[in-house]
N, C-alpha and C positions, 0 to 999 in steps of 0.2 A: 504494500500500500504506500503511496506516496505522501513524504511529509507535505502537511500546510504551509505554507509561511508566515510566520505572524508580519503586520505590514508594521512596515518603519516609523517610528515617532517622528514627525519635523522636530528637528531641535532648532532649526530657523523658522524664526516666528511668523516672517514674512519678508516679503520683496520692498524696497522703497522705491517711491514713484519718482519722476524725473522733477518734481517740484520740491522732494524733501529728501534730497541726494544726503546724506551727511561727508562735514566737511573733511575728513579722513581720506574721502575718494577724491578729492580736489573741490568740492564744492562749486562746480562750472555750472552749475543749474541755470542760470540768467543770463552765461553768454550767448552769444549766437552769431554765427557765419565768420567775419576775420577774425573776431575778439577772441578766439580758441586758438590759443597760442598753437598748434598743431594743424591750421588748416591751410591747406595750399590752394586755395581760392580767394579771390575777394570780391567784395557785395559790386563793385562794378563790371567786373571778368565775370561773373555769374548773369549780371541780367545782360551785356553786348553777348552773351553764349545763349540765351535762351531766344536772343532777337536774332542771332544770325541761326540759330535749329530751326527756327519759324518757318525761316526765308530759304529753309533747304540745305543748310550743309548739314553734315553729316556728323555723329558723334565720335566716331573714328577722328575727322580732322578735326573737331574742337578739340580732342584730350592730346592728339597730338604737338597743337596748336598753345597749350597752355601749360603741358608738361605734364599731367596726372592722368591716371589709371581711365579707364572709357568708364569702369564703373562710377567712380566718382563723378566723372559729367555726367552720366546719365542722372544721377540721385542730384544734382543740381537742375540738370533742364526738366527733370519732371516733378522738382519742387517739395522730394523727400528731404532734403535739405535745403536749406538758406531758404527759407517757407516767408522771411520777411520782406523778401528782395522782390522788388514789382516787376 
């Protein structure tokens, strides 16, 4: 006969939300787009990238174009990130 397994206790209570990050993890809750010392885009290379995707180039030559990964342009022109940039 096969043992049961008893199910695991969480010992973590829970997840925090991206509003009550605690500051241990860097506390970046409030930045957003260049202010993230780590981003290699900025709020105006993001929206002349989202005006010239418009108009047809391609996200290949944008990430080319600007030095980062296609995934990062992409999560930029379709507004998964820098969500503030018009």
């Amino acid at each position: 006969m096969a043992r049961r397994r008893r199910a695991r206790r969480r010992t973590h209570v829970g997840r925090w939300t991206s509003r009550i990050q605690p500051a241990k993890y860097g506390g970046a809750v409030l930045l957003k787009g260049s202010e993230i010392h780590s981003s290699k885009l900025t709020e105006r290379v993001v929206a002349l990238a989202r005006r010239l995707h418009r108009q047809g180039t391609s996200l290949t030559v944008l990430a080319k174009r600007y030095r980062v990964n296609i995934s990062t342009m992409s999560r930029a022109v379709r507004r998964l990130t820098f969500r503030h940039v018009r």
